[in-house]
N, C-alpha and C positions, 0 to 999 in steps of 0.2 A: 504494500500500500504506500500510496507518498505519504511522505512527512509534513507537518504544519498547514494540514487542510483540515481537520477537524474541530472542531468549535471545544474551548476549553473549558465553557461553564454546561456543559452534558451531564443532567444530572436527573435524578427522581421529581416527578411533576405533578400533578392532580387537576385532571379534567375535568369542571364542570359545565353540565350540559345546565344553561338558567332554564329553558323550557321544561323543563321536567325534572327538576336538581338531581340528575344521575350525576354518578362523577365516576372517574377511574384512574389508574395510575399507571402512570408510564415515564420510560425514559424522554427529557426534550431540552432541547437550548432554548426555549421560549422564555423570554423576557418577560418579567413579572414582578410587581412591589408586594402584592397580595399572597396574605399565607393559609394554611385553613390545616386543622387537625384533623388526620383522615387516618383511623384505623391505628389511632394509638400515639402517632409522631406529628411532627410539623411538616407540611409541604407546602411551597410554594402552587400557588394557586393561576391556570389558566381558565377564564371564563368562556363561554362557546354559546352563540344566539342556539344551535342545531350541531346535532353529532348523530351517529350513524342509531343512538337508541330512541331519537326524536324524528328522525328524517321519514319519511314516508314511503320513498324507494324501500328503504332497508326495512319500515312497519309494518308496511301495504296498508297503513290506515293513514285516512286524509287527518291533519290536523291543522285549524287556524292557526296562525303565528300572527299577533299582533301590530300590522305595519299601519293600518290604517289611522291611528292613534299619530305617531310618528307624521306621517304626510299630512294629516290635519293642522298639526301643530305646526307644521314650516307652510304651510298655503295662510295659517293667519298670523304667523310672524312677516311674511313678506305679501301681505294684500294692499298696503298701502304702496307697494311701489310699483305697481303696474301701470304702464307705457300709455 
């Protein structure tokens, strides 16, 4: 393998899924100030809109995801500046 192509903070992570608080744990260099106690110890915490235990492909069940909340809220923060 080459040398000094691997990321040097590879370490134990904790994925959580917010649509459904699943979480799970795995190796990642992901970037994180959040920590969360998961199964005894501290981990560093990645948060995730959808993961493969929320997605629908991988559920085969339809599930809302909340976006329309989000686009309301920027059509009436920027209604006053239209052209």
């Amino acid at each position: 393998m080459k040398k000094d192509i691997h990321p040097d903070n590879y370490r134990l992570v904790v994925f959580k899924d917010m649509s459904n608080d699943d979480m799970f744990l795995c190796k990642s260099a992901a970037e994180t100030k959040d920590t969360i106690e998961y199964e005894g110890a501290e981990y560093p915490l990645v948060k995730m809109e959808i993961s493969s235990s929320s997605h629908p492909f991988y559920t085969g069940k339809v599930k809302l995801v909340d976006t329309a909340g989000r686009v309301d809220k920027f059509f009436n923060k920027y209604k006053n500046y239209k052209k």
